[in-house]
C-alpha positions in Angstrom: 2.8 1.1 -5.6 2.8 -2.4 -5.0 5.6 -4.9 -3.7 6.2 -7.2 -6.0 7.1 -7.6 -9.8 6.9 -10.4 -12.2 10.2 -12.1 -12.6 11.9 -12.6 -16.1 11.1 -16.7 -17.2 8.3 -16.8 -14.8 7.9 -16.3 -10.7 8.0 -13.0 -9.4 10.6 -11.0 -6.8 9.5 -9.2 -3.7 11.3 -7.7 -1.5 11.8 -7.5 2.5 13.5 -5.6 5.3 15.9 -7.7 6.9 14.4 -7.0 10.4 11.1 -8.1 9.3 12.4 -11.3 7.1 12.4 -13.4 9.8 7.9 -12.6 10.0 8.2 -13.5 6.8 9.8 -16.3 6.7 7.8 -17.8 9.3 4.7 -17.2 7.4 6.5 -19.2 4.1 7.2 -21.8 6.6 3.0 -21.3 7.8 2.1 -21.5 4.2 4.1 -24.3 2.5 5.4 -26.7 5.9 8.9 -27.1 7.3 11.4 -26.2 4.9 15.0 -27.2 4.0 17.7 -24.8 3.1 20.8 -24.7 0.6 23.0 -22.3 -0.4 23.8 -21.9 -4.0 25.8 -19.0 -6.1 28.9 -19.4 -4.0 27.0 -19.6 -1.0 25.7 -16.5 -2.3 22.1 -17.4 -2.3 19.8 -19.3 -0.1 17.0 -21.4 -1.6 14.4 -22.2 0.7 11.6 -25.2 -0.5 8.5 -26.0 1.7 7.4 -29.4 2.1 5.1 -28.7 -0.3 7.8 -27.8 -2.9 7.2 -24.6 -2.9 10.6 -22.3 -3.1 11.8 -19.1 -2.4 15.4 -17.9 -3.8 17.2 -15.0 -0.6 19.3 -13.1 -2.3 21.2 -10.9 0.4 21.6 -6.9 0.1 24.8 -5.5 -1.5 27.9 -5.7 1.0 26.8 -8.9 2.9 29.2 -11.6 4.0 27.3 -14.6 3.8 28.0 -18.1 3.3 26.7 -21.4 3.7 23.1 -22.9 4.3 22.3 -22.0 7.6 19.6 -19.8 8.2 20.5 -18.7 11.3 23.3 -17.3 9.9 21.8 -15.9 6.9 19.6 -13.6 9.0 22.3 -12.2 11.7 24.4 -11.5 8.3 22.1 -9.8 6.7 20.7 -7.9 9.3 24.0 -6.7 10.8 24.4 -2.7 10.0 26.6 -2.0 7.5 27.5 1.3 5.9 26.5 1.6 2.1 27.5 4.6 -0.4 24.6 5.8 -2.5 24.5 7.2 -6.0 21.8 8.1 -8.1 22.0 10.0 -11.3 20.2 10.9 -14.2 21.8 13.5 -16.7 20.7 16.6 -15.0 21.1 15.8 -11.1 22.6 13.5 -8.8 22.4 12.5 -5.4 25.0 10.9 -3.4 25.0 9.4 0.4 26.1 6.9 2.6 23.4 4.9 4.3 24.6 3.6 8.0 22.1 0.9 8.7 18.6 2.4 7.7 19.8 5.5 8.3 21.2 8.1 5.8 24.1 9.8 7.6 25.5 11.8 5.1 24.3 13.5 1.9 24.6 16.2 -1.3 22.4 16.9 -4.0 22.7 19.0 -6.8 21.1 19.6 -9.9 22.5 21.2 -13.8 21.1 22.0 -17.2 21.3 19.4 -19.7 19.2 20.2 -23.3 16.6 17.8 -24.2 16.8 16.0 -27.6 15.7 17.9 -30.9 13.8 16.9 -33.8 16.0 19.1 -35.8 18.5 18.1 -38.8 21.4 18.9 -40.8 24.5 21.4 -39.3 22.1 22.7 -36.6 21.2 19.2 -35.3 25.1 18.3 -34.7 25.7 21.5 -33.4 22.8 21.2 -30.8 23.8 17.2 -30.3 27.6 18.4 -29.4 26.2 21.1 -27.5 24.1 18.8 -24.9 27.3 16.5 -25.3 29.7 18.7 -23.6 26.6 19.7 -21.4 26.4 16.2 -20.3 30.3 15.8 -19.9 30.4 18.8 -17.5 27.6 17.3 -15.7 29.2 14.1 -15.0 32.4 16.0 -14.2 30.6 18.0 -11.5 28.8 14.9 -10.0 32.0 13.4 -9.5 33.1 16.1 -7.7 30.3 15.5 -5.4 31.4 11.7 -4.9 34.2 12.8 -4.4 33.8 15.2 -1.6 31.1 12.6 -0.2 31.9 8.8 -0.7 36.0 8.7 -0.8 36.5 9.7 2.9 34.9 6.6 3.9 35.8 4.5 1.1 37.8 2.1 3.8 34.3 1.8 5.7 31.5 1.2 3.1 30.8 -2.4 2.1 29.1 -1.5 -0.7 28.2 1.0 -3.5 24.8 1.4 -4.7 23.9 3.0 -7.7 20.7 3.9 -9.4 19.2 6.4 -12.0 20.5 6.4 -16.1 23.3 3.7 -15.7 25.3 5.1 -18.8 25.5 8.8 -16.5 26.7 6.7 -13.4 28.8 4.2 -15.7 30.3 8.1 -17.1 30.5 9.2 -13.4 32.4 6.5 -11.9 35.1 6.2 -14.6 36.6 9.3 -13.0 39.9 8.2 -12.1 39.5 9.2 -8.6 37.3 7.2 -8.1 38.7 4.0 -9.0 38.2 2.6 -5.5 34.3 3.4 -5.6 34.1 1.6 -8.6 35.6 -1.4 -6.9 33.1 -1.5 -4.7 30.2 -1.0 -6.7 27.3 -3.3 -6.5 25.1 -5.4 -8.9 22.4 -4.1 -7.9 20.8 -1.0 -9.8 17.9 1.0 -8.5 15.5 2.2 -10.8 14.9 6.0 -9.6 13.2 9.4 -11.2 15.6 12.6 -11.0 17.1 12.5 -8.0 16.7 14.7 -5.1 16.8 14.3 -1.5 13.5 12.2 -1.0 14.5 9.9 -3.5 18.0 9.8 -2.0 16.0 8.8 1.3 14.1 6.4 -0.1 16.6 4.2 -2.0 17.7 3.8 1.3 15.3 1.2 2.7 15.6 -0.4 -1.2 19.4 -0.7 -1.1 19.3 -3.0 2.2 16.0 -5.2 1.0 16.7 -8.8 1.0 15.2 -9.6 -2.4 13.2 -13.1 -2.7 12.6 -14.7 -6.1 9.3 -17.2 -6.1 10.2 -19.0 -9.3 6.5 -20.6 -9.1 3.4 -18.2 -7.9 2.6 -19.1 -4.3 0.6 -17.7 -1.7 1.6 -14.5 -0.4 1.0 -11.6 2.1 -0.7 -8.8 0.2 1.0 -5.9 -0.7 1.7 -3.8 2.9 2.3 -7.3 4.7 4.4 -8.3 7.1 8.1 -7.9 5.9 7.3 -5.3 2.4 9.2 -2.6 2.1 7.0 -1.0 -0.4 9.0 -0.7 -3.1 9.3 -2.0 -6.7 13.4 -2.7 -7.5 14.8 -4.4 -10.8 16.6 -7.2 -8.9 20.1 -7.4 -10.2 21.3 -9.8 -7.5 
């Protein structure tokens, strides 16, 4: 899978580990010539633009305290460790964890039946669609549970909650009152995941913590497996 995706009114995002942004930011600088920085978003994202105009728009993992235009900064913020709380859902399994730097340090994953859809009409069709709706409402009552037991007894330490999966299930998840203080904390950012298990768990690691760069124009880049790619396609909601 490759590394990068088009972007939404042109450019494309690509994403990098923050120990390996500054490789890849002195390959931009290789590329395009010196660069100038300013911080736009409420300081929230740093534009970089070569001396040939090229740009490139950092937008910092979830649970970052930056601010301001200086790079220097930028990359000790973003590379600090940082604990992040994980959840991924889909109707019929979720996976929740908290992520202290790169590593996952904590973790449960469980799985339940939810029907598919039917083609079927009439009586037997509402019957079957309030069946798989109490289904799905015991589901998202159980995966709370698991957030629950998981995510509130370090609430006070994580700087961010991640979510990914069917955003409606974690949307359904997360209004459990109990965990009102999760939902605080939860970031923009949304990872596109399949059903979630443990290796997917592991792997939205990594993709939770990537820096995420938007080149509004199409510039020169390290192929895919360069310096600085995590691997990973991501709907940037940064």
């Amino acid at each position: 899978m490759g590394s990068s995706r088009p972007a939404a009114g042109g450019g494309r995002w690509v994403e990098v580990d923050p120990a390996r942004l500054p490789e890849w930011l002195a390959g931009f600088t290789a590329r395009h010539g010196d660069s100038t920085t300013v911080a736009v978003g409420a300081g929230r994202v740093l534009v970089i633009t070569g001396a040939d105009g090229a740009a490139a728009e950092l937008h910092p993992p979830p649970g970052t305290a930056v601010g301001g235009a200086e790079l220097a900064r930028f990359l000790a913020d973003v590379q600090a460790p940082r604990r992040l709380g994980l959840l991924l859902a889909r109707k019929s399994a979720a996976a929740v964890g908290v992520a202290h730097g790169d590593r996952l340090v904590r973790s449960k994953v469980d799985s339940w039946y939810v029907q598919g859809r039917t083609a079927a009409g009439g009586q037997s069709q509402q019957r079957f669609a309030r069946r798989r709706g109490n289904q799905a409402a015991a589901a998202a009552g159980k995966a709370a549970d698991i957030v629950a037991r998981v995510l509130l007894p370090v609430a006070g330490q994580l700087a961010a909650v991640v979510t990914g999966g069917d955003r409606r299930t974690v949307d359904s998840i997360l209004a459990d009152p109990r965990l009102l203080r999760l939902a605080g904390l939860r970031a923009e950012r949304h990872l596109p995941v399949p059903t979630p298990n443990l290796a997917v768990l592991q792997a939205a690691v990594p993709a939770a913590r990537a820096v995420h760069i938007h080149l509004p124009a199409p510039v020169a880049e390290p192929d895919a497996g360069g310096a600085g790619y995590t691997g990973a396609v991501l709907r940037c909601e940064d």
